[in-house]
N, C-alpha and C positions, 0 to 999 in steps of 0.2 A: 433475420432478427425481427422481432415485433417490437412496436413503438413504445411499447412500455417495459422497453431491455434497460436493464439497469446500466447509465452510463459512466463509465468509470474511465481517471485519467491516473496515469503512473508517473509517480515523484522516483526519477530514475530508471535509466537504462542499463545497468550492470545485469547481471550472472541472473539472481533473481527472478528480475523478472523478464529478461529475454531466450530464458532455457528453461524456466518454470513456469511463473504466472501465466507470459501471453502465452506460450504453447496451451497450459489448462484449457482454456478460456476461449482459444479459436471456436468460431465453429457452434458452441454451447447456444443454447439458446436464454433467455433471461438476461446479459450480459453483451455491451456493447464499448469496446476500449475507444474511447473517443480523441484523445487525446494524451504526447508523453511531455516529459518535464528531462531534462538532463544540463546540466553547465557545459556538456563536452555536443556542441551542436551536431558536427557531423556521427556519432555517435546513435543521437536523438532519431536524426534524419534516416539513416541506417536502419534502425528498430522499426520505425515507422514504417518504411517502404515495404520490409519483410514482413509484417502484419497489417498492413493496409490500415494504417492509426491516419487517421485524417493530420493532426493538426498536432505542429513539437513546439513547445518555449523551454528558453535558456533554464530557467528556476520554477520553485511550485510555485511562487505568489502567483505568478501569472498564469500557470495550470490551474489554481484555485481559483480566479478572478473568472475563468470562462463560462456561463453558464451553462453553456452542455453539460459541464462533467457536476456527477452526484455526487461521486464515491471518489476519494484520495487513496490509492493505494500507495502507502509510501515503502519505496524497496528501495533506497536510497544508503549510501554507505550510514552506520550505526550512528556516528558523530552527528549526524544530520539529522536522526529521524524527528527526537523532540519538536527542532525548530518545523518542520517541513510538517508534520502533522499540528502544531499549533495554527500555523500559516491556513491550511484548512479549516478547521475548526474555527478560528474566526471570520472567515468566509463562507462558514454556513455550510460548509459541505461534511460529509459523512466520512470517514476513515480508517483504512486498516495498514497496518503498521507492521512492518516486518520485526521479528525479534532482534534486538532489544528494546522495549517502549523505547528506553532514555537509558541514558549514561549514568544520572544521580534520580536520588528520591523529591529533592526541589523540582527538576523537567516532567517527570512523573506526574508529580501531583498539580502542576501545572496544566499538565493538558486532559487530570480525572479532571477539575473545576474547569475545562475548555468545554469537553465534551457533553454537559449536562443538556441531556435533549438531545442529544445528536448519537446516534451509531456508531462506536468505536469498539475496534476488536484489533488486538495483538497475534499475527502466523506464528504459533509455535506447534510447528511441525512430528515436535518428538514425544507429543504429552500424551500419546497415547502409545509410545512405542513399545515394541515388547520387552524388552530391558528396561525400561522406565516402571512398565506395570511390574513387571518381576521385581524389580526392588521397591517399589511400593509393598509390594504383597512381605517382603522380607521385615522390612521396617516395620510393618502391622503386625509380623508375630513374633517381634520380638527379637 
């Protein structure tokens, strides 16, 4: 990894992101998981060890607070994510946010006015999927 790897800490150790994101992202270059966040410690400590993540905290404030980390990946169960990406975003750090943003249109539009100036992007996975474009393509004609 070169010193200008984008460093990134994970709000959450589930499904996510210990069978999807970190496997992406081993290895890659650009891209450095510096740190994970999980409530369930031995869980944290676990993910860590199997991707050589330096450094776990209980919640993201404290993943947020660290300055290593750039980038908040938050893959955290859906109930959570609004708060866990606010929590970022007012720490300054950049974020991306597993689908669902938020649960309502109030947590939403809470964290568009969080993010002004800052890097925010929602994982949806399936926006390009072929079933997705096929029915797009149907609903355009009609």
């Amino acid at each position: 990894m070169t010193t200008d790897a984008l460093r990134i800490g994970f709000a959450g150790c589930g499904r996510a992101a210990a069978e999807l994101h970190l496997p992406a992202l081993r290895g890659r270059a650009g891209f450095t998981v510096v740190a994970l966040a999980d409530p369930d410690g031995e869980r944290a400590r676990e993910v860590a060890e199997r991707f050589g993540v330096p450094r776990t905290y209980a919640d993201t404030e404290a993943l947020a607070a660290d300055d290593a980390v750039e980038l908040v990946a938050v893959c955290s169960p859906p109930r959570t994510h609004a708060a866990a990406a606010l929590a970022a975003l007012e720490a300054g750090k950049d974020v991306f946010v597993e689908k669902p943003l938020a649960l309502d249109l109030a947590e939403a539009d809470a964290l568009i006015a969080a993010a002004e100036g800052r890097f925010a992007a929602v994982g949806f996975n399936l926006r390009l999927h072929r079933q997705v474009m096929a029915a797009r393509e149907a609903l355009a004609a009609g």
